[in-house]
Structures are given as structure tokens and as C-alpha cells.
C-alpha positions as a printed NumPy array, in Angstrom:
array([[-50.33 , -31.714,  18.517],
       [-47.147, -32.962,  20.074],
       [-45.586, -33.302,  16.82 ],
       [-46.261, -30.268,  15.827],
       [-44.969, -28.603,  19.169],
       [-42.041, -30.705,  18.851],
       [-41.694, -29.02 ,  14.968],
       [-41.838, -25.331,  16.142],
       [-39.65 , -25.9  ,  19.345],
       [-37.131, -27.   ,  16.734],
       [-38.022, -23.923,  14.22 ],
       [-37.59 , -21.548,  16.75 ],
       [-34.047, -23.34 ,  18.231],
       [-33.038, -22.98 ,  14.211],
       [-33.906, -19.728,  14.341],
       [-32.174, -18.532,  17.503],
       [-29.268, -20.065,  16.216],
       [-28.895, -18.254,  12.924],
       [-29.531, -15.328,  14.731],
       [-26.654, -16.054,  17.164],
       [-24.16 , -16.664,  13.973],
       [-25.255, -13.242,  12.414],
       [-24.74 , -11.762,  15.453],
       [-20.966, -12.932,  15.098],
       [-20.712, -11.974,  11.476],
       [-18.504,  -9.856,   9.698],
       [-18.07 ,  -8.423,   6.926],
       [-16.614,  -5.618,   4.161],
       [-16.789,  -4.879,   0.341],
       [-13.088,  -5.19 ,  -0.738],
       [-11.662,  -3.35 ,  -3.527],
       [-13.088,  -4.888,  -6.889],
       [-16.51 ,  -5.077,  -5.253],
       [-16.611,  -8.438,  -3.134],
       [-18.725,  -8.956,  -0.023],
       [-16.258, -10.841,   2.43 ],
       [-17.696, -12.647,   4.753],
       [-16.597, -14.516,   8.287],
       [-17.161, -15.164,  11.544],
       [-14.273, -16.349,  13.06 ],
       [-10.208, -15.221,  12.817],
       [ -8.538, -16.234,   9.157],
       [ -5.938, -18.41 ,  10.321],
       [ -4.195, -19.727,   7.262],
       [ -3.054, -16.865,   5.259],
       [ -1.804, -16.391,   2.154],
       [ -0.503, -12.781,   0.993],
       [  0.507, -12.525,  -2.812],
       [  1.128,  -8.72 ,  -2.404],
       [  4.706,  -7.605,  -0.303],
       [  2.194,  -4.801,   1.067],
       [  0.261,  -7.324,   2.842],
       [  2.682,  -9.602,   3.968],
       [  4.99 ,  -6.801,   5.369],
       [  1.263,  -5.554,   7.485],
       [  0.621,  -8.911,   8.504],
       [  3.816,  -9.641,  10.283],
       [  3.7  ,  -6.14 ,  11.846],
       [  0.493,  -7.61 ,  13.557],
       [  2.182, -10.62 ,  14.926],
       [  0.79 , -13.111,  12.325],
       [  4.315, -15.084,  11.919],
       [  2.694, -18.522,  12.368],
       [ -0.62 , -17.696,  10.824],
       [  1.029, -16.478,   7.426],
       [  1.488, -19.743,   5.614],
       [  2.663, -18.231,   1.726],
       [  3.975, -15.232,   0.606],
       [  4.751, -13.188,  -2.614],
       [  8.762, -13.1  ,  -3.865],
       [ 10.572, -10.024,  -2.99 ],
       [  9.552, -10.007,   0.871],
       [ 12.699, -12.454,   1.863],
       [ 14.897,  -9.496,   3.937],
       [ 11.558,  -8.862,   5.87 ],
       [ 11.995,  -9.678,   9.624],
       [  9.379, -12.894,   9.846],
       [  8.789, -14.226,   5.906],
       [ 12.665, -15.963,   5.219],
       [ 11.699, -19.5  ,   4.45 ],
       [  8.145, -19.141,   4.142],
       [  6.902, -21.041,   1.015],
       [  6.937, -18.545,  -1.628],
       [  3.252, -18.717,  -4.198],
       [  2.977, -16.769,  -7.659],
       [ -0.166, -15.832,  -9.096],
       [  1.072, -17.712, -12.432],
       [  1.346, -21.07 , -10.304],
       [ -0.88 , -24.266, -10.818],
       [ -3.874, -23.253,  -8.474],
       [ -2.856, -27.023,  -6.727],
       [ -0.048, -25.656,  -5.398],
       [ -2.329, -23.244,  -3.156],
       [ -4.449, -26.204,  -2.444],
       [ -1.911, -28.426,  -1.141],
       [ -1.473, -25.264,   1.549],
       [ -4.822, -25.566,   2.896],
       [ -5.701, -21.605,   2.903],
       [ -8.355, -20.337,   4.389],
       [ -7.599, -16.527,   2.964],
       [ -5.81 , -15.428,   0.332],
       [ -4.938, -11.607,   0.142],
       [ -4.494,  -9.97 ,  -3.602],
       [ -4.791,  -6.699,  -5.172],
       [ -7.46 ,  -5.413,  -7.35 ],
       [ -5.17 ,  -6.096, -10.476],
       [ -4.456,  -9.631,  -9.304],
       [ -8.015,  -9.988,  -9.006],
       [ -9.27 ,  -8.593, -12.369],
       [ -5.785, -10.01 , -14.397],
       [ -6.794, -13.654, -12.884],
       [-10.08 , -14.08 , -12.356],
       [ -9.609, -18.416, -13.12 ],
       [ -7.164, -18.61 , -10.024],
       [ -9.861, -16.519,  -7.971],
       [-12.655, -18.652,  -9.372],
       [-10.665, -22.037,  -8.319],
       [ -9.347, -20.515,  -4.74 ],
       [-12.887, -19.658,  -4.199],
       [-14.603, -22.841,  -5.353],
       [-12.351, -24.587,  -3.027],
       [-13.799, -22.182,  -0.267],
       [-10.515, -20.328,   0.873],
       [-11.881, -16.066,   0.949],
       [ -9.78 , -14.176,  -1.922],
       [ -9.984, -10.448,  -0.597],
       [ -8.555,  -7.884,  -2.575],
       [ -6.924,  -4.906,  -0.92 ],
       [ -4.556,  -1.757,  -1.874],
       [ -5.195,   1.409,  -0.228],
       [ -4.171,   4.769,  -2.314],
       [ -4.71 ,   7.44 ,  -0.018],
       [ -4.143,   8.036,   4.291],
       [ -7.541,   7.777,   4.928],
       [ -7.962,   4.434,   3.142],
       [ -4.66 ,   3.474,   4.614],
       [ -5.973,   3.106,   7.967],
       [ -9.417,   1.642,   6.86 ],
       [ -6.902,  -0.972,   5.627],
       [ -5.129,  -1.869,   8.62 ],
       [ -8.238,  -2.008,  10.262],
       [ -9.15 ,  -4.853,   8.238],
       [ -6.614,  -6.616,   8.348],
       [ -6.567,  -6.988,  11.469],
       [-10.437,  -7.75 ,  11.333],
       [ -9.987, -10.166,   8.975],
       [ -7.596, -11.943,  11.628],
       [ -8.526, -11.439,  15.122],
       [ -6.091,  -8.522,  15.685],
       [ -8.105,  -5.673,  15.596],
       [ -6.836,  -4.176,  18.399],
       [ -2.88 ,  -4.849,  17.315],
       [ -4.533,  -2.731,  14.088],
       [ -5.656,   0.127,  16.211],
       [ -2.075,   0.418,  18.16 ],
       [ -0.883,   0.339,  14.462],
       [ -2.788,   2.97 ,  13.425],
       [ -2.307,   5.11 ,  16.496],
       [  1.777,   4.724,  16.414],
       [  1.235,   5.566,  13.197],
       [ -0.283,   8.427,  13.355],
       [  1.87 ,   9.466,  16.496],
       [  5.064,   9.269,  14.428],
       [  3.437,  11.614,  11.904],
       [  2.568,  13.949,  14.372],
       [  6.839,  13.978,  15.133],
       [  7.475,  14.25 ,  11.669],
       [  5.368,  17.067,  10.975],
       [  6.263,  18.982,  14.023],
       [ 10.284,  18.53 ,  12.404],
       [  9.304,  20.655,   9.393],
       [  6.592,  22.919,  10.966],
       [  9.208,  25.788,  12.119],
       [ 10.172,  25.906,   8.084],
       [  8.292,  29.223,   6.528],
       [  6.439,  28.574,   3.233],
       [  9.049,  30.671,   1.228],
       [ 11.859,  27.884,   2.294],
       [ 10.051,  24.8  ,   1.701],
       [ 11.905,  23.208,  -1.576],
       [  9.619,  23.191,  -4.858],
       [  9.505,  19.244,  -5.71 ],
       [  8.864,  17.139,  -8.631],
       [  7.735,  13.588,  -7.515],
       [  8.861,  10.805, -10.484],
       [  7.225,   7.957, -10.371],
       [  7.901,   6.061, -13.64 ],
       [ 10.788,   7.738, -15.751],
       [  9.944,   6.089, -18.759],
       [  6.691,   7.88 , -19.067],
       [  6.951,  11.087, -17.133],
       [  4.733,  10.171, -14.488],
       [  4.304,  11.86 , -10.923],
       [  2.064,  10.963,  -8.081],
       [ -1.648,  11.978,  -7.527],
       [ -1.899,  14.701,  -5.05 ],
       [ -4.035,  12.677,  -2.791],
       [ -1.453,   9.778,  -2.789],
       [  0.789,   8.584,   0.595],
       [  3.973,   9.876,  -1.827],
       [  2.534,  13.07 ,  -1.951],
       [  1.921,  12.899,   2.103],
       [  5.248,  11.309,   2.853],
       [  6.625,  14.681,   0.322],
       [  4.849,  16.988,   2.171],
       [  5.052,  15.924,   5.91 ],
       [  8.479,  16.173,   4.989],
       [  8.86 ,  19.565,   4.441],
       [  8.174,  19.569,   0.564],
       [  6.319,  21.552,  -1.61 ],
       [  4.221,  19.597,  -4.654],
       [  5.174,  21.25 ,  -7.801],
       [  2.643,  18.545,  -9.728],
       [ -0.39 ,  19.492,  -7.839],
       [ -2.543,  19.587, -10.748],
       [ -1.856,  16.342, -11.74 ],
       [ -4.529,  13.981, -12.147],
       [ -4.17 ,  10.499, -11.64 ],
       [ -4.465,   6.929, -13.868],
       [ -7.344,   4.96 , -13.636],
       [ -8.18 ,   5.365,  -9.876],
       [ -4.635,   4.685,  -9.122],
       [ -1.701,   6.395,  -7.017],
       [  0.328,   7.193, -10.18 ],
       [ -0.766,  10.471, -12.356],
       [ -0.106,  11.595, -15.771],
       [  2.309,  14.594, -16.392],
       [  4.309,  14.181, -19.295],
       [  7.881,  16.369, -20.343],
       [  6.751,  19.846, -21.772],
       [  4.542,  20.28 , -18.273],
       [  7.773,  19.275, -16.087],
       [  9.82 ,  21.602, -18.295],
       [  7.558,  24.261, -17.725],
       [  8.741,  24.15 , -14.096],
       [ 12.406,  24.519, -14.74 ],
       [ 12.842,  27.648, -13.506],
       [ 10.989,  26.67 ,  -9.876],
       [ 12.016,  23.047,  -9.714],
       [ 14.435,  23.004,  -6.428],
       [ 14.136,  19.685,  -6.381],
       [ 13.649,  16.553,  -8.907],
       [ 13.046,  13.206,  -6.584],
       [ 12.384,   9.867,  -8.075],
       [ 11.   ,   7.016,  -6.793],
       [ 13.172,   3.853,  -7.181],
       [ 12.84 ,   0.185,  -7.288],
       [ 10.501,  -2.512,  -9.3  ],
       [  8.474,   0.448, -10.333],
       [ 10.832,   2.701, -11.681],
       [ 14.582,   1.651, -12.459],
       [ 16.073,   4.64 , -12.987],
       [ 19.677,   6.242, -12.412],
       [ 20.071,   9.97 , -11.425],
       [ 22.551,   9.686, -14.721],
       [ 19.491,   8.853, -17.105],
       [ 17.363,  12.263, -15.222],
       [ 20.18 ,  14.199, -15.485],
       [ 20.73 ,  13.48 , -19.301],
       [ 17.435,  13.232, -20.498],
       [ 17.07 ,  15.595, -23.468],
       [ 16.082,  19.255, -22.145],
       [ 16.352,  18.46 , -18.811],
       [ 19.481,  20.583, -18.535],
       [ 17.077,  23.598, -18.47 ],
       [ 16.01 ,  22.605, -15.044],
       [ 16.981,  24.272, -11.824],
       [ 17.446,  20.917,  -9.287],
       [ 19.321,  19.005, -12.191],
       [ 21.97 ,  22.554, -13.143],
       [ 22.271,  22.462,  -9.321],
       [ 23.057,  18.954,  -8.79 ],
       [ 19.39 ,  18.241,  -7.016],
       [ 18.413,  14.887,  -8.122],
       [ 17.363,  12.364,  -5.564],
       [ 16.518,   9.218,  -5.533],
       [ 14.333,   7.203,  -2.888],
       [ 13.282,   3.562,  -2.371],
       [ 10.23 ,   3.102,  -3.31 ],
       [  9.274,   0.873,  -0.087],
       [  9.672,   3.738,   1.883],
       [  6.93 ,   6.324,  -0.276],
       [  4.415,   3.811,  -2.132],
       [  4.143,   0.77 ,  -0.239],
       [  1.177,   1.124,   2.582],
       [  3.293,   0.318,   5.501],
       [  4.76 ,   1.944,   8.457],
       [  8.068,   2.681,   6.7  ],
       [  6.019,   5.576,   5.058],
       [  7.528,   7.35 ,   8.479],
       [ 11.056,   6.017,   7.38 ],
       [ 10.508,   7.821,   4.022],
       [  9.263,  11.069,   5.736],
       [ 12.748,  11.418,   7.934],
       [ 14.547,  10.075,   4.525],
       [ 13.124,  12.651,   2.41 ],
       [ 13.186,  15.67 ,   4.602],
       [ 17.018,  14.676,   4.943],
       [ 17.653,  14.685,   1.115],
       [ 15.108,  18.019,   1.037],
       [ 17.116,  19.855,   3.277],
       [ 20.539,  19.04 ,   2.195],
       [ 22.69 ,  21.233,   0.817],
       [ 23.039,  21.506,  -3.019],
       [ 26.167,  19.507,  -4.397],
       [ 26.733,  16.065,  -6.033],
       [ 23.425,  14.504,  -7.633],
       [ 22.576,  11.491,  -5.72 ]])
């Protein structure tokens, strides 16, 4: 009898336990479908998109942010950080001791070996990219659940949406008959725009900017649409502006829009109205979506001259 007393003391002590580490649980389906779990602040980070690394140091997580993606070395907080590459030997990440490792969906489905290892090894691979505003907060948010700064997240969000507010207060004495016509580019080489739910599309129209590509419909879930010449030609006439995106994405010159066959025909390139802007500042889910608001409602509101 005492044995067995002794046996459900312990039961129930097991019990009350796993109760008390549910209770202390987290968790999320990321964006190709996996359940992340934890319980405690991810303290060893590893971001392989600029996106998250750029986020993570805007939440104060300089010493926690152990390996980053190349191209982040002029941000404030990731010079001299060990730099890690989805095509390196997964021992390389091992030798880091991560206990998360931020990718993107594509990461996740173009490299699913490099997942399998970083998981086997029991570091949490959690993929993230956020396409719209509303999933641009849900993504700050966690982040900053994932490591202990929720609220740093929430004063994110809230500055963020604060700074909007100023923006859009800026360009809300403009009447709807002044507001520049726009073409968005975002990939030259195949007439693309951006989907009209996209933050490009916000940062365009918070700006002061009217979305001539509004139909558009966009790739495979993503923030980049199909258009295609003969529809952008048939908005010649209306097209005040023609603004491209520019950086890894899309290398483009204003010379190779403004000489692109037919293109002559259109109103913002016979007026000298072809702008380009860095793509950091309209696609990359980060604060400096408000830098590429005031940026674009300065080129928007310019006066016609010299292509830029």
C-alpha cells in the first residue's frame, strides 16, 4: 500500500509538472507550415535573411545574434559578426552552437538537407517573410516572442504605426485629381509590378501615389505580380509616373526604362518621370518602409525635369 502511495504521489508530481511546462509554452505555425515550439527566450540566433537580422537588432538583440546573412555589413550592430550562407557545410553552423536559426520559406523549401541537419542537431529553423501590413506586424510580434522581447515588438509596432499615421497625414490635404498615376517596377527584365496588397504598394500609396497596376495579380503567393509590356503600354497616356525598385532584385538604370522599345509612347518617360528607389526602403519588412514613404512622396511630388 505504501508503495503504491509512494507511485501515485510521484504520478501526480509528474503530472503537475508537465502541466507547469505547458503552461510556459509557446508556440506558432511559421510560414511553410512548421509548429515552433519553446518555452524559454532563443538566445543564440542565427538570421540568414537581411530582413531578419536588420528586425533583430532593432529589438536590441546585438549580443544574442551570433551569424548573419552577407549584405547586412553597413547595418548599425552586424559589422564583424560571423557571416553563414545557406550553401555552407552545415558544421560550420554547428561549431556556432545555435539555438534558432531564422530563414525564409524559399530557404526552407530550396534546402530542406541543411533544415533536416540544423534540426536533428536540435537548433529551431523558423521560417518567416511577411508580404502584406497586417502580416508585417504579426511578424514583429514574433520575433520578439521568439526572443523575450515582446514588448520591444509592441513599441515597434506602435512607432511604426505612429510614423504612418505622419506620413499619411503629409499627403492627406492632396485631392484625388492631383495624386500622380504610378507604375510600380519590380523586376525590369520581366515587366513585373507589385501585388496590390504588398508593403510597396502601401509605402506608394501612403505616399501620395496612385496604383496604376491595381489589377495585377501576384506570383505564387508572393509580393511580386505579373504585368507584362502591352498592359503597361496601355497606360501610356495616364502613366505620370514610372518608379522602379532598385537593388539585388532589380538592377536596372533609368537609361535601360527610358530606351526600352515602345516605351517612348509613355507619358512619365516623354516627361522625364522615371524614378528609381532602393529597394530596402519599399520591399524589405523593416521600419525603413517609413524612410521609403517620405522618399517616394519626395520623388512623387517633384517637379517634372531630368529622369533620375
Amino acid at each position: 500500500m505504501r508503495a503504491r502511495a509512494v507511485l501515485c504521489a510521484l504520478f501526480v508530481c509528474l503530472v503537475l509538472l508537465a502541466a507547469k511546462a505547458r503552461a510556459g509554452e509557446q508556440s506558432f505555425v511559421d510560414d511553410s507550415g512548421q509548429t515552433v515550439r519553446w518555452s524559454k527566450p532563443f538566445g543564440r540566433v542565427i538570421s540568414l535573411y537581411p530582413a531578419h537580422t536588420e528586425n533583430l537588432l532593432a529589438l536590441g538583440l546585438d549580443a544574442e545574434l551570433v551569424g548573419v546573412s552577407p549584405g547586412v555589413e553597413d547595418l548599425p550592430g552586424a559589422a564583424g559578426k560571423p557571416v553563414f550562407s545557406y550553401h555552407d557545410d552545415p558544421e560550420r553552423f554547428l561549431a556556432a552552437g545555435p539555438d534558432l536559426v531564422l530563414v525564409r520559406p524559399m530557404i526552407e523549401r530550396g534546402y530542406p538537407k541543411l533544415m533536416e541537419r540544423l534540426r536533428g542537431w536540435g537548433a529551431a529553423v523558423v521560417s518567416l517573410q511577411p508580404h502584406t501590413m497586417a502580416e508585417l506586424y504579426d511578424y514583429w510580434r514574433k520575433l520578439g516572442s521568439l526572443t523575450g522581447r515582446a514588448a520591444q515588438a509592441e513599441e515597434m509596432v506602435r512607432a511604426f504605426q505612429a510614423g504612418v499615421e505622419r506620413e499619411e497625414r503629409q499627403a492627406a490635404g492632396i485631392p484625388p485629381g492631383k495624386r500622380p498615376r504610378v507604375f510600380f517596377e519590380s523586376i525590369h527584365s520581366r515587366m513585373k509590378t507589385f501585388a496590390p496588397d504588398s508593403m510597396a504598394v502601401f509605402v506608394l500609396t501612403a505616399a501620395g501615389g496612385v496604383n496604376l497596376a491595381s489589377d495585377a495579380r501576384p506570383v505564387r503567393g508572393t509580393n511580386i505580380a505579373e504585368y507584362g509590356k502591352e498592359r503597361i503600354l496601355s497606360q501610356a497616356p495616364e502613366m505620370d509616373v514610372y518608379l522602379a525598385q532598385r537593388g539585388t532584385m532589380n538592377k536596372v538604370e533609368v537609361r535601360d526604362i527610358a530606351g526600352e522599345s515602345g516605351f517612348a509612347a509613355i507619358k512619365a518617360v516623354a516627361q522625364g518621370r522615371v524614378y528609381l528607389i532602393d529597394e530596402n526602403l519599399v520591399s524589405r519588412p523593416t521600419p525603413r518602409l517609413l524612410q521609403g514613404i517620405a522618399r517616394l512622396r519626395e520623388l512623387l511630388y517633384t517637379k517634372p525635369g531630368a529622369a533620375r
